[in-house]
C-alpha positions as CSV (number, residue, x, y, z in Angstrom):
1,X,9.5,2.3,-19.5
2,X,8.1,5.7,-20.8
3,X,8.6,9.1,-18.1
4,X,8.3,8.7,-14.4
5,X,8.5,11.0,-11.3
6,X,11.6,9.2,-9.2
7,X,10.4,10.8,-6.1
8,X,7.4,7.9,-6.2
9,X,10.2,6.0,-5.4
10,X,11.2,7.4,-2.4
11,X,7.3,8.0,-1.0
12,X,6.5,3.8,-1.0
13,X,9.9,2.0,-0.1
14,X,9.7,2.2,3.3
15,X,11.7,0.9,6.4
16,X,10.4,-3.0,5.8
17,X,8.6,-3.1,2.7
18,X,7.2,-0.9,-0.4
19,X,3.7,0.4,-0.1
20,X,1.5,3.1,-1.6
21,X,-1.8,4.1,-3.5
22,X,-2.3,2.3,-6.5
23,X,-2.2,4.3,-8.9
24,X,-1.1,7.2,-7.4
25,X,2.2,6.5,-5.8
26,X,2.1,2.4,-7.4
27,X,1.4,1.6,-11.0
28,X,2.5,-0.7,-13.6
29,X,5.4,1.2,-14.5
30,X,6.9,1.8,-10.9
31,X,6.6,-2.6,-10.6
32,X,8.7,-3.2,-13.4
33,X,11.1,-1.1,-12.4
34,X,11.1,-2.3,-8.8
35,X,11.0,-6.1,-10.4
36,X,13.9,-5.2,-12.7
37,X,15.8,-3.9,-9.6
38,X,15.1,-6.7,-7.4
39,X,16.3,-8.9,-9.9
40,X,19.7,-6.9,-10.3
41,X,20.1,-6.4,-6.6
42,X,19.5,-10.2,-6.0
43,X,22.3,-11.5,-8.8
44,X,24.6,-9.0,-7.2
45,X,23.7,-10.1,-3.7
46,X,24.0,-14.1,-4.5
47,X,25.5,-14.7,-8.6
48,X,23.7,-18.0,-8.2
49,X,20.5,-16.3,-7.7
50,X,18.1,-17.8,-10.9
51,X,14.4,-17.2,-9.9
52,X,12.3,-15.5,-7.8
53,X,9.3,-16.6,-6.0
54,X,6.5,-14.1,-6.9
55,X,2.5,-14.6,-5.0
56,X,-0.2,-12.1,-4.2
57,X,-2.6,-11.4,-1.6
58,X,-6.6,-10.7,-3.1
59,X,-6.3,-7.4,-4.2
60,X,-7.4,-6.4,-7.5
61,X,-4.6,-4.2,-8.3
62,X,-2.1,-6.9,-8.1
63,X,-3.0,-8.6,-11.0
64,X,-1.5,-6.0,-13.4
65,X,1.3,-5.1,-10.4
66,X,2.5,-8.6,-10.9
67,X,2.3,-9.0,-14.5
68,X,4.6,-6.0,-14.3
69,X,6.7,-7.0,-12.0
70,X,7.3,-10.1,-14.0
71,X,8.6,-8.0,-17.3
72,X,11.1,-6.3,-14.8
73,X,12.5,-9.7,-13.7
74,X,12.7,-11.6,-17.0
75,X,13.7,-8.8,-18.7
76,X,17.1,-8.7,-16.5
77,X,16.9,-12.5,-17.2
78,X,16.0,-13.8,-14.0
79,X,13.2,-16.6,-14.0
80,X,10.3,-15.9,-11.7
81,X,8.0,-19.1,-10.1
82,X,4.2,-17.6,-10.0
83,X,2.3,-18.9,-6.5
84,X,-0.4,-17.0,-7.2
85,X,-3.2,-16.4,-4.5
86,X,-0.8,-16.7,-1.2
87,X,-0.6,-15.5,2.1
88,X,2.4,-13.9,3.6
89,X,3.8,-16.8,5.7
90,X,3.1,-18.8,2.8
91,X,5.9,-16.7,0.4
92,X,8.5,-17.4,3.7
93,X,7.3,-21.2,4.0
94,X,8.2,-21.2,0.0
95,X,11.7,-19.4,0.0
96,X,12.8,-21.6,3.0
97,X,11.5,-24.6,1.4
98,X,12.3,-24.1,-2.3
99,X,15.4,-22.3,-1.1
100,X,15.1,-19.3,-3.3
101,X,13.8,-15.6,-3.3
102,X,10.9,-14.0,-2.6
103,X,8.1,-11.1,-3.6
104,X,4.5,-10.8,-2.3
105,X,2.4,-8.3,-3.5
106,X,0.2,-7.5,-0.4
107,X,-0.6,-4.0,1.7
108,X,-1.7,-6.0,4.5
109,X,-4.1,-4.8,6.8
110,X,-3.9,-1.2,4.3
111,X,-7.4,0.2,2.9
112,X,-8.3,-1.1,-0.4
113,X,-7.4,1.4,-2.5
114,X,-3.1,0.4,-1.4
115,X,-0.8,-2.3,-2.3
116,X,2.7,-3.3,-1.7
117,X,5.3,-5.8,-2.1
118,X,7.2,-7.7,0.9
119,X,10.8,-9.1,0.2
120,X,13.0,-11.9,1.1
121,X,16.3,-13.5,0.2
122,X,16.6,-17.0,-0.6
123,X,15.9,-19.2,3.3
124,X,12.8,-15.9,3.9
125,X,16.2,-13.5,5.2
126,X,14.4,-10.3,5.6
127,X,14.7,-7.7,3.1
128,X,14.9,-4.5,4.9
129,X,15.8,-0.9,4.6
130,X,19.5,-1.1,5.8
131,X,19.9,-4.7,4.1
132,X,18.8,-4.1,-0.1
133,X,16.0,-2.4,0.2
134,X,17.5,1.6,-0.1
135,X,20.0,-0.2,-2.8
136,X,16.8,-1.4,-4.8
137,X,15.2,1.8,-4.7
138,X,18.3,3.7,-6.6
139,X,18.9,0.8,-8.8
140,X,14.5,1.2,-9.6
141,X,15.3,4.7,-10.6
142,X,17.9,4.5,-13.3
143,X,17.2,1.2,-14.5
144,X,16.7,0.8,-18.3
145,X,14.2,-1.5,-20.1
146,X,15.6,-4.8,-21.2
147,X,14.8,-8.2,-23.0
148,X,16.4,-10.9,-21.1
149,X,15.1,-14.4,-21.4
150,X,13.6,-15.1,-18.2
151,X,11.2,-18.0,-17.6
152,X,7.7,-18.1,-16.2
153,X,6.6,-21.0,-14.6
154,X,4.2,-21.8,-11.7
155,X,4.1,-23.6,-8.4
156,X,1.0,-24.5,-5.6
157,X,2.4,-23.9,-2.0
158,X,-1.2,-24.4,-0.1
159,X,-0.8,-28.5,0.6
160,X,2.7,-28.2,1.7
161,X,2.4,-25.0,3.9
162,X,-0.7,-26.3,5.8
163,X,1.7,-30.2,6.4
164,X,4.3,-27.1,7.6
165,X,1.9,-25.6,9.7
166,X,0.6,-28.8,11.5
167,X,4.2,-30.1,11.8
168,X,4.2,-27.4,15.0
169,X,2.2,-29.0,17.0
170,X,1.5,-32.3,18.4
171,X,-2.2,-33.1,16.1
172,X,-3.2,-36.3,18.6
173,X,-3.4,-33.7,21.0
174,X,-5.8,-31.8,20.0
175,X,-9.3,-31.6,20.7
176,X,-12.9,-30.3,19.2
177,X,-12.9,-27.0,20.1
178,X,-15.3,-24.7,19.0
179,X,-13.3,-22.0,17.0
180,X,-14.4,-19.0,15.3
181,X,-12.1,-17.6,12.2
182,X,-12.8,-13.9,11.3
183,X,-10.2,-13.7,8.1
184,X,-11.8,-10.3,7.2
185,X,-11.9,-10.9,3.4
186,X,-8.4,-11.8,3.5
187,X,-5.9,-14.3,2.7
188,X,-6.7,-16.3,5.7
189,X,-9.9,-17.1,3.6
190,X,-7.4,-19.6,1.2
191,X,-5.2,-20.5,3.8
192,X,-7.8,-21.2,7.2
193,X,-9.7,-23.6,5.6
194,X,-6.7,-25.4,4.1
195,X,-4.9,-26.1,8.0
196,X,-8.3,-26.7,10.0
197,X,-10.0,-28.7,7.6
198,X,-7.9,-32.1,8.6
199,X,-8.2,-31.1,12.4
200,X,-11.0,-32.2,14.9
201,X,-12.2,-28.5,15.7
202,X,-15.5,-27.3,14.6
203,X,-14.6,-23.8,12.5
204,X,-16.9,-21.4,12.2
205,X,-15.5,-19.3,9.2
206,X,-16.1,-15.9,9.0
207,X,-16.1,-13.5,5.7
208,X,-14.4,-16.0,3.9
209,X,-14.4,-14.6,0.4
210,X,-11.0,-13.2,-0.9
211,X,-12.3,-9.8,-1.7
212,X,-9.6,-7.0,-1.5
213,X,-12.4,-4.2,-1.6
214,X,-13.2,-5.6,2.6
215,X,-17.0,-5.1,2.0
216,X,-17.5,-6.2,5.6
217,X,-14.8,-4.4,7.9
218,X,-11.0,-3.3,7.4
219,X,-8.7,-6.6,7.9
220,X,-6.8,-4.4,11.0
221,X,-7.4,-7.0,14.1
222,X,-5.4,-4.7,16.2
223,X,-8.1,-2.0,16.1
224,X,-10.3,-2.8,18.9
225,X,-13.6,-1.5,16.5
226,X,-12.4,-4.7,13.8
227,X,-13.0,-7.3,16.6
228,X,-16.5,-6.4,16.9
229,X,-18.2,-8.4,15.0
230,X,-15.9,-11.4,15.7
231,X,-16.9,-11.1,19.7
232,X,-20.3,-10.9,19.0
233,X,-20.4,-14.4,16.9
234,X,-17.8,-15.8,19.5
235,X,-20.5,-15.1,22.8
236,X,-23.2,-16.5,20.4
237,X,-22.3,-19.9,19.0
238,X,-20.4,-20.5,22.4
239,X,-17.5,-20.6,20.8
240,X,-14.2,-21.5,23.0
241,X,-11.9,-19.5,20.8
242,X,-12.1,-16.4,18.0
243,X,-9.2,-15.9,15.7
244,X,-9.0,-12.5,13.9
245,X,-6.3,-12.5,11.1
246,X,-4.9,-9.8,9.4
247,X,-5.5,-8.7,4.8
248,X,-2.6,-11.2,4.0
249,X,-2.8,-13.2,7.5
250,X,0.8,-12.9,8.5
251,X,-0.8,-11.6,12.1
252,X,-3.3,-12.9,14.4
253,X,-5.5,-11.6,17.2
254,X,-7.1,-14.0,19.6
255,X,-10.0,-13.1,21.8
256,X,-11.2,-16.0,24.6
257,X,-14.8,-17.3,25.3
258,X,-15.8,-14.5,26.7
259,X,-14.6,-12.3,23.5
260,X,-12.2,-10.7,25.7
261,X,-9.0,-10.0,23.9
262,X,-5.8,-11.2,24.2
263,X,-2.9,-8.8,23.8
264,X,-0.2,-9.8,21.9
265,X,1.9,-10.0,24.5
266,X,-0.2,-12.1,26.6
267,X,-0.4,-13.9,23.7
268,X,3.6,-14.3,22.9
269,X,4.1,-14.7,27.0
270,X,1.6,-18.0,26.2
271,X,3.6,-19.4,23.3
272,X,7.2,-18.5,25.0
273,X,5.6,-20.9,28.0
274,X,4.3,-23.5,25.8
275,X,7.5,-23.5,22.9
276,X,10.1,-23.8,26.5
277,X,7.7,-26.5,28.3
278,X,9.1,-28.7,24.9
279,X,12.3,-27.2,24.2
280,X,14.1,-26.4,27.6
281,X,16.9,-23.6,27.9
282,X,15.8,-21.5,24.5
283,X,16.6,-18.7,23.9
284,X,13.5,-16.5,23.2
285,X,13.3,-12.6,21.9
286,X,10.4,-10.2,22.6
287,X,10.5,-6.6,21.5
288,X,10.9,-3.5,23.6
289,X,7.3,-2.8,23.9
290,X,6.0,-6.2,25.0
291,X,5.0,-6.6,28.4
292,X,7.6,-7.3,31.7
293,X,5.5,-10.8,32.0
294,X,7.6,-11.8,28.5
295,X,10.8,-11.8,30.0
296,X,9.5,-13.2,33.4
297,X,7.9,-16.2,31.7
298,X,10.6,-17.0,29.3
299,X,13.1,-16.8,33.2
300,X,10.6,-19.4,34.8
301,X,9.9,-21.2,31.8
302,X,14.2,-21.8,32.2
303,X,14.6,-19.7,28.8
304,X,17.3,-16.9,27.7
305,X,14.8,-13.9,27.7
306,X,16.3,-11.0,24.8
307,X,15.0,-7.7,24.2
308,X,15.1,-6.4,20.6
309,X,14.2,-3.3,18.7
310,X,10.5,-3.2,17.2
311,X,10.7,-4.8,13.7
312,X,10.8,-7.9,11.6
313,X,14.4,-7.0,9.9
314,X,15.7,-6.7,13.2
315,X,14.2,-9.3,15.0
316,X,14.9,-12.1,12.3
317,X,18.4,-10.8,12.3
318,X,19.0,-11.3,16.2
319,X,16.8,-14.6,15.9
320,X,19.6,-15.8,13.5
321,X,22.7,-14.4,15.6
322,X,21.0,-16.2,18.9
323,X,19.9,-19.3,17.6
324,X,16.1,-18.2,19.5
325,X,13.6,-20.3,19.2
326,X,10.9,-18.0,18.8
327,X,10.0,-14.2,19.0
328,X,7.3,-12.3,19.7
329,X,5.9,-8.4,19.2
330,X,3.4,-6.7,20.8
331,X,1.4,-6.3,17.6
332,X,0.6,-9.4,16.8
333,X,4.0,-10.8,15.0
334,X,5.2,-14.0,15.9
335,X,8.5,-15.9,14.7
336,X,9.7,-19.1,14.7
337,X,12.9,-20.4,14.3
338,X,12.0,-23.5,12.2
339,X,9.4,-21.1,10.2
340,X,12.6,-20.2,8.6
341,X,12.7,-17.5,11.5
342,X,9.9,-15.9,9.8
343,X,6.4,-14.5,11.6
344,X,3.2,-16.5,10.7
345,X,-0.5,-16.2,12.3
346,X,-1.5,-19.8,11.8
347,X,1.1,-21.2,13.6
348,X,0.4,-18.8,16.2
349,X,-2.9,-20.3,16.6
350,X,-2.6,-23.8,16.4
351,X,0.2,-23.7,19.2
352,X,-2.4,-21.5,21.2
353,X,-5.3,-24.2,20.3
354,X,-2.4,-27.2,21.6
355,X,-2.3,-25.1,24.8
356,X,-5.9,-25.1,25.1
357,X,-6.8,-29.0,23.9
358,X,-3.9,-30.0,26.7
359,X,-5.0,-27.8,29.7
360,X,-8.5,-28.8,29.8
361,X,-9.7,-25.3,30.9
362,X,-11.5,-22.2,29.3
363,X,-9.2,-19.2,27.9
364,X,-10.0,-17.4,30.1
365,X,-8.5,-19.3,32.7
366,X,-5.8,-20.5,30.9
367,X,-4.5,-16.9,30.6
368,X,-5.0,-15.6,33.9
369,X,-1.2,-17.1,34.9
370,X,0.2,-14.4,32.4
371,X,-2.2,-11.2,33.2
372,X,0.3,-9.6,35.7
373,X,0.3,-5.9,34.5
374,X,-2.3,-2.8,32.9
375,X,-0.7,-1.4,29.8
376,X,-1.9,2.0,28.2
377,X,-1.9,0.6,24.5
378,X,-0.2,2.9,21.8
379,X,-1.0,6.6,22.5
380,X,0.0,9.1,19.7
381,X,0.8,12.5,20.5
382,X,1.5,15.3,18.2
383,X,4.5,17.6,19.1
384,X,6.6,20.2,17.8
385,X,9.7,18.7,17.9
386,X,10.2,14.8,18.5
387,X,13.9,15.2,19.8
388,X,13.9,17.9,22.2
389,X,10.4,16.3,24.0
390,X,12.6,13.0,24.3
391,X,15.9,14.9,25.7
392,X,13.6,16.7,28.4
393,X,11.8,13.2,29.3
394,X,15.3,11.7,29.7
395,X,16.2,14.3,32.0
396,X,13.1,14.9,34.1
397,X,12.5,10.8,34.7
398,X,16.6,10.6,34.8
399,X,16.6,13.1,38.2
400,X,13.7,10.4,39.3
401,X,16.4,7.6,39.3
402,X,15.0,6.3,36.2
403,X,16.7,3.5,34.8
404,X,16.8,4.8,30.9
405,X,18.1,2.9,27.4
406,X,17.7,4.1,23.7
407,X,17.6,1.0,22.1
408,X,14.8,2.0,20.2
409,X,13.3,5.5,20.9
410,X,13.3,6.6,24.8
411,X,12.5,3.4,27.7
412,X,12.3,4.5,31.1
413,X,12.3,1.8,33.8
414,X,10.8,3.1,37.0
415,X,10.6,-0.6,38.5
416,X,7.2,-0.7,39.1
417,X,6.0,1.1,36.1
418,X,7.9,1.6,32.9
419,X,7.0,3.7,29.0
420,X,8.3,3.8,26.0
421,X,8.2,6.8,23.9
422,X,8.8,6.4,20.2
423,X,9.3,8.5,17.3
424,X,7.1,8.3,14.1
425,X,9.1,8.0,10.7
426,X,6.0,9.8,9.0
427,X,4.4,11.9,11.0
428,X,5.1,14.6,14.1
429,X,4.3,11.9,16.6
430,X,5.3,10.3,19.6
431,X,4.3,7.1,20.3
432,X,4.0,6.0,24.1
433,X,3.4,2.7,25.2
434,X,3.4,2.3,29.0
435,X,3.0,-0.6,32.1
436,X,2.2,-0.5,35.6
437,X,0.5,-2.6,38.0
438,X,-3.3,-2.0,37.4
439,X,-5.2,0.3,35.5
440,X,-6.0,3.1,37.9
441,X,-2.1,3.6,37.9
442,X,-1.6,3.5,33.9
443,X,-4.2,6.5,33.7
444,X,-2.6,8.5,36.3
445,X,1.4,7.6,34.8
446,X,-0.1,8.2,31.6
447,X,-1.2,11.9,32.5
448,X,2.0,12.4,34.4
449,X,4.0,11.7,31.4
450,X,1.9,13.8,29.0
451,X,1.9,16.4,31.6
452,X,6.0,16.5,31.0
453,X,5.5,15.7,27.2
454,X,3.2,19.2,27.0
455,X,6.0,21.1,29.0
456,X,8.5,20.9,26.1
């Protein structure tokens, strides 16, 4: 380990994972520091810590990252098990299943030119910024080269991650839909094929090939302009269903027949219904942001209904304090409690495609139950200074009678329209995300709060 600027350090670990330009801000010599770090922060953590789980999503760059990484963990004489090619959910399915830690190099739905690593204790425990992530980020920056005797060995998750997959749904049940798969280039092009290709639906598979360059569009699903292309082939073949997975298909995006898409939390409202129709009196967590037809469902449905923080750390911590069943966020991450509490697309989609086999009836009919409310979608807005803009919101909407809570950045509960305002970690923004009861009153609370907003 020759010179390095520290500060590197500090630019990619962020609040849930490390991520940065490669080679810029992540390079060979910043992995095997991070690996040898991970490895001393996990004996410390759990002395009976011996291996690490270590896969990678298709990007070029982490080839070398890996291979790096790897000298950092053997060298503090920690084994590591190489999965290779893997998706996200697939690194959780392994640490819950082999019972050890976990690394996946991956920058999700990122631009080409990034990459990252996600982390996980032994049973896929998050990893987070408040739980060893800040303590493997000073450990990365005076650690010293070493020459342990770690082992490398190997391991092929995909048979038993799809059996894990199908074990979430009831497969008699299901019938031959006609379903459309846009996996962007992505890992959903390894792991797709290896769920649906023992199930009765007819897949039409779009940009299959792992190709972390995304020749064809970025693997974002949750920018409207990244359906496009996945609407249009939906309307053509007559498709009933299109499923629009993230770069390392940890997230999904579904859009119905008549390529309209489904928000996520329609789409965690749906599962909620379906996961408390065969498990009665759940508990269930949804995240701040999510729609007031969550909680409502999960009531009728005879569940708990929790509000948590945006997050995965947070959210799998909660999950494992409640005993929940399942969790959803508005962006498209979904958790289940005997996915090891961890978030996975695939799952997401085959419970959605039960739904659909058992009700008989088009999306877009099966959804209308849970369409209740307008929501703005995420609006960014640049201000001067985040905190004094949330103080004089609080106060103007607090002389309304606004019910208000900082459980994570500024609610405020009107009753029959509510927002979120939340602060970026990286840039001067404020993110508002706001409900009402149809769209015509969105635009017009939208202006009114942006009209207080611009007072500041």
């Amino acid at each position: 380990m020759g010179d390095f600027d520290p500060t590197k350090l500090d630019a990619i670990i962020k609040a849930y994972d490390i991520r940065g330009v490669v080679p810029d801000q992540f390079d060979a010599e910043i992995a095997e520091r991070i690996g040898a770090a991970v490895a001393i922060f996990l004996r410390a953590d759990d002395p009976s810590a011996d291996r690490i789980l270590v896969g990678r999503d298709m990007r070029p760059s982490g080839i070398d990252l890996v291979a790096a990484f790897a000298r950092g963990v053997n060298g503090q004489g920690l084994d590591m098990v190489d999965l290779g090619l893997i998706s996200t959910d697939m690194l959780y399915f392994a640490s819950g299943s082999m019972d050890a830690p976990g690394a996946v190099f991956t920058a999700s739905h990122n631009p080409a030119q990034y990459n990252g690593i996600k982390l996980c204790r032994r049973g896929a425990a998050p990893i987070g910024q408040d739980t060893g992530l800040s303590t493997i980020r000073d450990l990365a920056k005076e650690v010293h080269p070493a020459t342990g005797s770690g082992s490398q060995t190997s391991s092929d998750q995909l048979a038993g991650f799809a059996a894990h997959v199908h074990s979430f749904v009831d497969l008699s049940s299901l019938k031959p839909l006609k379903v459309v798969a846009d996996t962007a280039n992505g890992m959903g092009g390894l792991v797709v094929p290896a769920v649906f290709d023992s199930l009765p639906f007819e897949l039409d598979h779009m940009y299959p090939e792992l190709d972390g360059t995304f020749p064809n569009h970025p693997a974002d699903p949750i920018q409207p302009e990244n359906l496009v292309d996945l609407q249009k082939r939906v309307l053509d073949l007559g498709a009933d269903i299109g499923l629009a997975f993230d770069g390392d298909a940890d997230r999904v995006f579904i859009v119905d027949e008549k390529a309209e898409p489904v928000s996520g939390s329609l789409t965690t409202a749906m599962v909620a219904a379906s996961i408390l129709g065969k498990n009665p009196g759940s508990t269930v967590l949804h995240n701040l942001i999510c729609s007031k037809t969550v909680p409502e469902v999960i009531a009728e449905g005879g569940g708990t209904a929790i509000r948590t923080r945006v997050g995965h750390s947070f959210i799998k911590q909660q999950m494992a304090d409640t005993g929940a069943i399942f969790a959803g966020e508005h962006s498209g991450h979904y958790y289940f409690r005997d996915n090891y509490r961890a978030d996975s697309g695939l799952i997401t989609a085959l419970v959605v495609l039960e739904m659909l086999s058992v009700a008989g009836e088009p999306l877009s009919q099966l959804r209308l139950p849970f369409e209740r409310y307008a929501a703005s979608g995420e609006l960014n807005t640049k201000v001067a200074d985040q905190n004094a803009v949330l103080k004089h919101i609080a106060a103007t909407f607090g002389d309304q009678g606004a019910s208000i809570d900082e459980l994570d950045g500024l609610t405020v509960d009107l009753g029959d329209w509510w927002f979120n305002l939340r602060a970026s970690n990286t840039e001067p923004l404020l993110r508002l995300n706001l409900e009402a009861p149809d769209a015509a009153q969105v635009d017009s609370r939208v202006a009114e709060v942006q009209a207080v907003m611009a007072a500041v």
